[in-house]
C-alpha positions in Angstrom: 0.0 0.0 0.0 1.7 3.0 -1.0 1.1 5.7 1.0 1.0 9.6 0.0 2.8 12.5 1.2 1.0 15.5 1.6 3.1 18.8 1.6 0.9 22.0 2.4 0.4 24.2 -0.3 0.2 27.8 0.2 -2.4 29.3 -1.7 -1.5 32.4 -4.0 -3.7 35.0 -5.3 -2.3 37.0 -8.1 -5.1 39.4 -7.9 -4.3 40.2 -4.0 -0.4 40.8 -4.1 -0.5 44.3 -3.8 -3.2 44.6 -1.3 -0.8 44.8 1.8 -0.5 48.4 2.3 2.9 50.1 1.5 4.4 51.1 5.4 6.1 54.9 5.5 9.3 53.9 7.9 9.3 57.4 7.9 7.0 57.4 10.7 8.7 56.4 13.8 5.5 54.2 15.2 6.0 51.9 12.1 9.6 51.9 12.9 9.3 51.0 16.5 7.1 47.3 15.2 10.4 45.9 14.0 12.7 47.5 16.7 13.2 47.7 19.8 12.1 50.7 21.8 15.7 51.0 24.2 17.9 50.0 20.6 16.4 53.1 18.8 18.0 56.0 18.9 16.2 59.9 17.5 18.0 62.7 17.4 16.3 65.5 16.7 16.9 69.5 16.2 13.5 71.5 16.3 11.7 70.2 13.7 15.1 69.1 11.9 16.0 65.5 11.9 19.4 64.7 12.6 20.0 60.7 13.2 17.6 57.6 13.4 19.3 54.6 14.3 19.8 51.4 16.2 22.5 52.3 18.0 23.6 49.2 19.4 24.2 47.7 15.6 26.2 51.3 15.0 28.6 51.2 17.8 29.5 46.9 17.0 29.8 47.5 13.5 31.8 50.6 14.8 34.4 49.1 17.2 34.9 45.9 14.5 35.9 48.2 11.9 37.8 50.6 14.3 39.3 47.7 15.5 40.1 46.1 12.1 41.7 49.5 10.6 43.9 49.8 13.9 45.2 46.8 13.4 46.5 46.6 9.7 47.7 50.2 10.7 49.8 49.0 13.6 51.0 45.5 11.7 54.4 45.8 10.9 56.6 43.4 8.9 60.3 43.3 8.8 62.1 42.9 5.4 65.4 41.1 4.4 67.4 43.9 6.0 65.7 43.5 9.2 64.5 47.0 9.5 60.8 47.1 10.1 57.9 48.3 7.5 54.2 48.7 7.3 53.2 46.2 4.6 49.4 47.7 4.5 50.8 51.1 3.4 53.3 50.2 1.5 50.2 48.1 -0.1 47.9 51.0 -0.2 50.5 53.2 -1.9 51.4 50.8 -4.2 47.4 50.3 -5.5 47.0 54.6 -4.9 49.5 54.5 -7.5 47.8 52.0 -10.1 44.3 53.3 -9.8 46.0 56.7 -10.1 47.0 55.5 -13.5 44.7 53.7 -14.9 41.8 55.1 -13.6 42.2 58.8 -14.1 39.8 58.6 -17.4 37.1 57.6 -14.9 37.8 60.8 -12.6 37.7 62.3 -15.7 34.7 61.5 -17.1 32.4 61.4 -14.2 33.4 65.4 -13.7 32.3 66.1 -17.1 28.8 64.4 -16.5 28.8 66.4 -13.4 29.2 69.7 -14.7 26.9 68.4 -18.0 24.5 67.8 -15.3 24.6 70.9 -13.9 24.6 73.1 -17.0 21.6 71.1 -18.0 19.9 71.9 -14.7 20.6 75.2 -15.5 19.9 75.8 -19.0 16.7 74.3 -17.6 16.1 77.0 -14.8 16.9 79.9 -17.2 14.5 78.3 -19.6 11.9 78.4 -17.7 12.5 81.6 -16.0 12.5 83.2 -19.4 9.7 81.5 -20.8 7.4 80.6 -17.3 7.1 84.2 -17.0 5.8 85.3 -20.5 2.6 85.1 -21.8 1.8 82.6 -24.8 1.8 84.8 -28.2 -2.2 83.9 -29.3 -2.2 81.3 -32.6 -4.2 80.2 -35.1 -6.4 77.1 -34.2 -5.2 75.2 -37.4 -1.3 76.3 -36.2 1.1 74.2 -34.4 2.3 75.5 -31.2 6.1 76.0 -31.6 6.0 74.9 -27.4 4.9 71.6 -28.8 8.4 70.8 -30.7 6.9 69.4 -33.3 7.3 72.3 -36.0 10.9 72.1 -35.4 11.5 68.7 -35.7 9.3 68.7 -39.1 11.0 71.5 -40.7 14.4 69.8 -40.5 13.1 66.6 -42.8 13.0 67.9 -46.3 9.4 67.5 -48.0 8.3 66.7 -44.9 6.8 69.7 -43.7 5.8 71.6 -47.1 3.5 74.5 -45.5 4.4 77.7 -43.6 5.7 77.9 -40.1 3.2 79.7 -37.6 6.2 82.2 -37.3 5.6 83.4 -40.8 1.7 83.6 -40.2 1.6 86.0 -37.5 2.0 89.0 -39.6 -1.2 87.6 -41.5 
């Protein structure tokens, strides 16, 4: 008689998976379900937060790596001479060195997407300064609004845009 092993099945409902609601941890009451009360540390300024945090898992994972650097710092080695030498620095210099070389495209490039990024924010701010603050000329309801970017990219394309750009109709 063969007997049958029956493994519980959860059941899923694809309809229902987003129907737990989404929890704001930026409230400190939701916070507080998954930590403990005496672990949580709020440091606030007026109305200004400064630091949320479980302090207990900030000062261990603190002291281990306070701990960890102090002790590759203090390590010393002695070479064939016998006089005595930090291997970790000498290490760190040595890689300083090769990411100094080969990486300096890298440096490089991300300060020219940084200052890209920032004339782009503000060729973006003076745009809309200028153009925010002045009223719409009024058009022709058969026109295309040159705010729509369209007329632009039509006239470029030869043949593709064979009439007369709103520009020319305003003196009509």
């Amino acid at each position: 008689m063969a007997t049958h092993l029956h493994l519980p099945v959860i059941p899923v409902n694809p309809q229902a998976k987003h129907a737990q609601p989404i929890v704001d941890y930026a409230v400190e009451a939701n916070v507080l379900e998954h930590v403990r009360a005496n672990r949580w540390l709020a440091l606030d300024i007026g109305s200004f937060r400064v630091a949320r945090f479980n302090w207990v898992v900030f000062s261990c994972a603190s002291a281990i790596l306070w701990a960890f650097v102090i002790g590759v710092m203090a390590s010393e080695k002695k070479d064939a001479d016998g006089a005595k030498f930090n291997a970790a620095l000498s290490q760190f210099a040595m890689w300083q060195k090769w990411i100094t070389q080969n990486f300096t495209w890298l440096y490089i490039g991300t300060q020219v997407c940084f200052v890209s990024l920032l004339l782009y924010a503000l060729a973006n701010i003076v745009h809309c300064t200028v153009h925010c603050l002045t009223p719409a000329p009024p058009h022709h309801y058969l026109t295309l609004s040159p705010s729509s970017g369209r007329v632009g990219n039509l006239r470029r394309l030869p043949g593709v845009f064979p009439f007369r750009s709103p520009e020319a109709w305003q003196g009509q």
